[in-house]
C-alpha positions as CSV (number, residue, x, y, z in Angstrom):
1,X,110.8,102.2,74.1
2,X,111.4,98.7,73.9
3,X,111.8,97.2,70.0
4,X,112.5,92.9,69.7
5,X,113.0,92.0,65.9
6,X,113.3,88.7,64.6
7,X,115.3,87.4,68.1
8,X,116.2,84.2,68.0
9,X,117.9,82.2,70.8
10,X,118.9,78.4,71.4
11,X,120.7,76.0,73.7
12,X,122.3,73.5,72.0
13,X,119.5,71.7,69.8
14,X,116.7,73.4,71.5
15,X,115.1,76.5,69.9
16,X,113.3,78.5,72.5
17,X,113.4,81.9,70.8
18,X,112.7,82.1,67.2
19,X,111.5,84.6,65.7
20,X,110.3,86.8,68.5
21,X,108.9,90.1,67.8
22,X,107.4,92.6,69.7
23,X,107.0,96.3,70.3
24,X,106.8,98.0,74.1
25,X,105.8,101.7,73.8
26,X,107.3,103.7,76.7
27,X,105.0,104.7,79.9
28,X,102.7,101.1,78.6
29,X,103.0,98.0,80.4
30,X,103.3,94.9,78.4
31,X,102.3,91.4,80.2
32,X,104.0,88.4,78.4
33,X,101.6,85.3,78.6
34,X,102.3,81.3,77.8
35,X,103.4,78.0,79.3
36,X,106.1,77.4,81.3
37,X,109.5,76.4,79.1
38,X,107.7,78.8,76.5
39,X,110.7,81.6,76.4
40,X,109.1,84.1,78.3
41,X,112.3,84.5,80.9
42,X,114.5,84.1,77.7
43,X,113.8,86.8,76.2
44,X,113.3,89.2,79.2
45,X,117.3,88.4,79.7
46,X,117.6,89.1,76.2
47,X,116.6,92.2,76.7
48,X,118.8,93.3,79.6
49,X,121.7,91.7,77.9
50,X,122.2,88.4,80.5
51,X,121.6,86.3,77.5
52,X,122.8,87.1,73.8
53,X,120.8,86.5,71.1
54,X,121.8,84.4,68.1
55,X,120.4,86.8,66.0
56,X,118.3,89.5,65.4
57,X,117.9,93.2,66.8
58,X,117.0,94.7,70.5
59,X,116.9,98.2,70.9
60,X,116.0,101.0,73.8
61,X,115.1,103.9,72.5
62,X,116.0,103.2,68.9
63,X,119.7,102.4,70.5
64,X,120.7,99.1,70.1
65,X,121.3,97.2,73.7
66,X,124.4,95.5,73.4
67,X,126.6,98.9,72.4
68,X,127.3,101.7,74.9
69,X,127.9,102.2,77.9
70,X,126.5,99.2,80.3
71,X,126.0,100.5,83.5
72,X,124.2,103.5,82.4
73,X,122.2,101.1,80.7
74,X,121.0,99.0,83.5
75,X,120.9,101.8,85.7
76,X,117.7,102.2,83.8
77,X,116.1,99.3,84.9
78,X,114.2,97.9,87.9
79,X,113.7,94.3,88.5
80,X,111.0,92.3,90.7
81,X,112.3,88.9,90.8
82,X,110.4,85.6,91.0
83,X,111.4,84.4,94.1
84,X,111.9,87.7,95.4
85,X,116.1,87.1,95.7
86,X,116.4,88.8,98.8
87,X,119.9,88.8,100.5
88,X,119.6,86.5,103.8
89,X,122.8,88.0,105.0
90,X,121.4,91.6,104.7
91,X,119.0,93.4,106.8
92,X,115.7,94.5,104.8
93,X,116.4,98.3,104.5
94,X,120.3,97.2,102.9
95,X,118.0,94.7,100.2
96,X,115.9,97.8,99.3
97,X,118.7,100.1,99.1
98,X,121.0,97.7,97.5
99,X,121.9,99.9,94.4
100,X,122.3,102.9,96.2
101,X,125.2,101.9,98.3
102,X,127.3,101.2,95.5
103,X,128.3,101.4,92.1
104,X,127.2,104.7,89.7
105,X,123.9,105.0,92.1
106,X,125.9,105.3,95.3
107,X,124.3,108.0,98.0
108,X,125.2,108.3,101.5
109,X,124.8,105.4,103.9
110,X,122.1,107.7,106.0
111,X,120.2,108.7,102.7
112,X,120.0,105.6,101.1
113,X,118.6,104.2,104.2
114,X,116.2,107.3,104.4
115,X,115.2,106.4,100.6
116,X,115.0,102.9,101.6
117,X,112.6,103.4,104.4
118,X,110.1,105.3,102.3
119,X,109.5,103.0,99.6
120,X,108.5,100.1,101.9
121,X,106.1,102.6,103.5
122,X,104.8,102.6,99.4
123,X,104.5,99.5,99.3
124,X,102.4,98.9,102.9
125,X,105.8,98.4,104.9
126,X,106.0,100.2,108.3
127,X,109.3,101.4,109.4
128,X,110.3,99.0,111.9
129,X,110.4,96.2,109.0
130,X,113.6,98.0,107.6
131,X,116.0,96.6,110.3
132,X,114.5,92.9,110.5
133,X,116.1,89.8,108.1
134,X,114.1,88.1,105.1
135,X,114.2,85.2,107.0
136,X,111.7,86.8,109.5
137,X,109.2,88.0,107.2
138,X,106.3,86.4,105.3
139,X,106.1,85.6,101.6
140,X,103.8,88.2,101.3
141,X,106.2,90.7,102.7
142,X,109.2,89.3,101.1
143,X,107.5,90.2,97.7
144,X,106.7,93.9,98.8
145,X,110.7,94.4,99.9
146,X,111.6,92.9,96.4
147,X,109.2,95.2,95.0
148,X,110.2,98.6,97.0
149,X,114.0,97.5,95.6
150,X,112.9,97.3,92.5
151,X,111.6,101.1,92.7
152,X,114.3,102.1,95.2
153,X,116.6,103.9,92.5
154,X,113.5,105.9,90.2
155,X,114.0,103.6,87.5
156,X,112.4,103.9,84.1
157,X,112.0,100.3,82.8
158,X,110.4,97.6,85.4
159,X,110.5,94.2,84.4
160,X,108.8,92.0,86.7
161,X,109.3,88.4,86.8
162,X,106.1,85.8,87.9
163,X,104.8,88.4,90.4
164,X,102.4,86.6,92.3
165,X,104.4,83.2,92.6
166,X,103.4,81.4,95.7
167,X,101.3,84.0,97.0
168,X,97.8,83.2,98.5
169,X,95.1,84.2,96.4
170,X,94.3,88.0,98.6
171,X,98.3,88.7,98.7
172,X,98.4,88.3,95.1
173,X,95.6,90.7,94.6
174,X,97.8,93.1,96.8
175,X,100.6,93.0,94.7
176,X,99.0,93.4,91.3
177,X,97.5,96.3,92.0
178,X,100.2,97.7,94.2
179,X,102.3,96.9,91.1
180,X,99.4,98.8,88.9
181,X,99.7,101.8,91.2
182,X,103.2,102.5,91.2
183,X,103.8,101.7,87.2
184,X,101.4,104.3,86.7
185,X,102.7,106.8,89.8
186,X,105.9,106.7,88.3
187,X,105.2,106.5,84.4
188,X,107.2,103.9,83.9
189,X,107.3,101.5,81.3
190,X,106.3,98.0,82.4
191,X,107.3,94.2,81.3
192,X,105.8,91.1,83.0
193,X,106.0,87.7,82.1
194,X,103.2,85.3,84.3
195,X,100.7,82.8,83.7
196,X,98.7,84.3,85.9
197,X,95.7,85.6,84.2
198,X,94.6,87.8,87.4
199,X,97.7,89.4,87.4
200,X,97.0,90.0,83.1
201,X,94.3,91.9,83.6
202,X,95.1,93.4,86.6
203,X,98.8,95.2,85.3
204,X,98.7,95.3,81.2
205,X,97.7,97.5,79.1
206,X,99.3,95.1,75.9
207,X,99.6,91.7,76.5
208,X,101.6,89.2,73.9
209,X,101.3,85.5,73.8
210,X,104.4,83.8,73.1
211,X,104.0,79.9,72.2
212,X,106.5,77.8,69.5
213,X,109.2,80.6,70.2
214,X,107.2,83.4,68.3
215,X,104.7,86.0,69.1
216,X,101.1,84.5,68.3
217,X,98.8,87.5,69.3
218,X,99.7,90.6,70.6
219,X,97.5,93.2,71.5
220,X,95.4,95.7,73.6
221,X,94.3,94.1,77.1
222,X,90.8,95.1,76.2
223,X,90.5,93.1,73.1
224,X,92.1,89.8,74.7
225,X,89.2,87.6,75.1
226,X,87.9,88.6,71.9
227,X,91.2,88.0,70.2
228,X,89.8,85.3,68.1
229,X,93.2,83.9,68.2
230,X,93.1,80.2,69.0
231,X,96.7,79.7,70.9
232,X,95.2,83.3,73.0
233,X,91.9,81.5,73.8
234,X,92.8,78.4,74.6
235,X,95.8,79.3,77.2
236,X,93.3,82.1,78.8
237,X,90.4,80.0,79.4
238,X,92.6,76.8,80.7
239,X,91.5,74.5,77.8
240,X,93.2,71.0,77.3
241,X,91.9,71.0,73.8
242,X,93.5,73.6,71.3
243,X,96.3,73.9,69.1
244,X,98.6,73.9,72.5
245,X,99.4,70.1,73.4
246,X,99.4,69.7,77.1
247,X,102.6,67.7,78.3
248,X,101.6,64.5,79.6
């Protein structure tokens, strides 16, 4: 569903993307792994057309990204966010519904609200949530009303963004396999980029190691500690010793 080819991206005199490659099939979630600075959130914006490539091809469905018509395009796509980027000003239900009250996705105040209200019961939310304000929630919940946007319009692509960030070790048990659950509920196609290797083998079904600005291993979740891959091993086991140099 998803295609990279050869993308390359830099800033200046850095090279962060170069060379990236990578296939997504569609109704698969992909988890891409590697150290922070590595690229990972590069080329996710890549792909939904926040950054542009230097060069290189990116295409949805065989289409490439950066032609046709852009809303319809992102109207395609869910996002879970790192920090969760929740709007203070808003109350929870208005964050959730967020695309439905405007744009190409707008419904009726009443409906969207309606809509609203159900996913955060999908995601463990009870009703009375939907009228408090970010502020008065905890992390934990935070990350569930990010998550219930994310799902809020029926998209078809999910990209989710460091998932478990500042979550306790239980919450972020809760969220991988609530994330799990609804990939699969919906058959959507999935992209994550973590470090978290409890959240790898809790949501892929491919995961990709991205290290030097290029794909090292991709690959079948199944096969990842047997990957025989040196970069793969080292980064999943936590090694100081490998061909990955640990800034000091």
């Amino acid at each position: 569903m998803i295609e990279l080819t050869d993308v390359h991206k830099s800033f200046g005199p850095k090279k962060v993307l170069q060379g990236v490659t990578l296939s997504i099939p569609t109704a698969t979630s992909m988890v891409i792994i590697g150290g922070s600075g590595t690229g990972k959130s590069v080329a996710l914006k890549c792909v939904l057309g926040l950054i542009t490539p230097d060069s290189g091809a990116i295409t949805l469905d065989g289409k490439d990204t950066r032609k046709g018509d852009r809303d319809a395009f992102l109207a395609r796509f869910g996002m879970l966010f790192q920090g969760g980027a929740l709007f203070d000003s808003l109350p929870v239900w208005q964050n959730v519904a967020f695309r439905l009250l405007r744009g190409s996705l707008k419904r009726p105040k009443a409906e969207a609200r309606e809509i609203a209200i159900e996913k955060l019961r999908r995601v463990g939310l009870k009703p009375d949530v939907a009228d408090l304000y970010p502020s008065e929630l905890s992390g934990g919940m935070q990350k569930r009303v990010g998550l219930a946007r994310a799902i809020a319009a029926a998209p078809e692509i999910i990209f989710f963004d460091e998932p478990t960030t500042g979550l306790d070790p239980i919450m972020a048990g809760v969220i991988n396999d609530l994330i799990r659950e609804i990939v699969v509920e919906m058959g959507a196609t999935a992209m994550t980029i973590t470090h978290d290797m409890s959240s790898v083998r809790a949501i892929a079904d491919n995961v990709a190691m991205l290290h030097d600005g290029v794909i090292k291993w991709t690959g079948p979740v199944s096969e990842m500690d047997n990957s025989g891959d040196p970069y793969l091993d080292q980064f999943i086991h936590g090694r100081a010793e490998g061909p990955i140099e640990a800034v000091r």
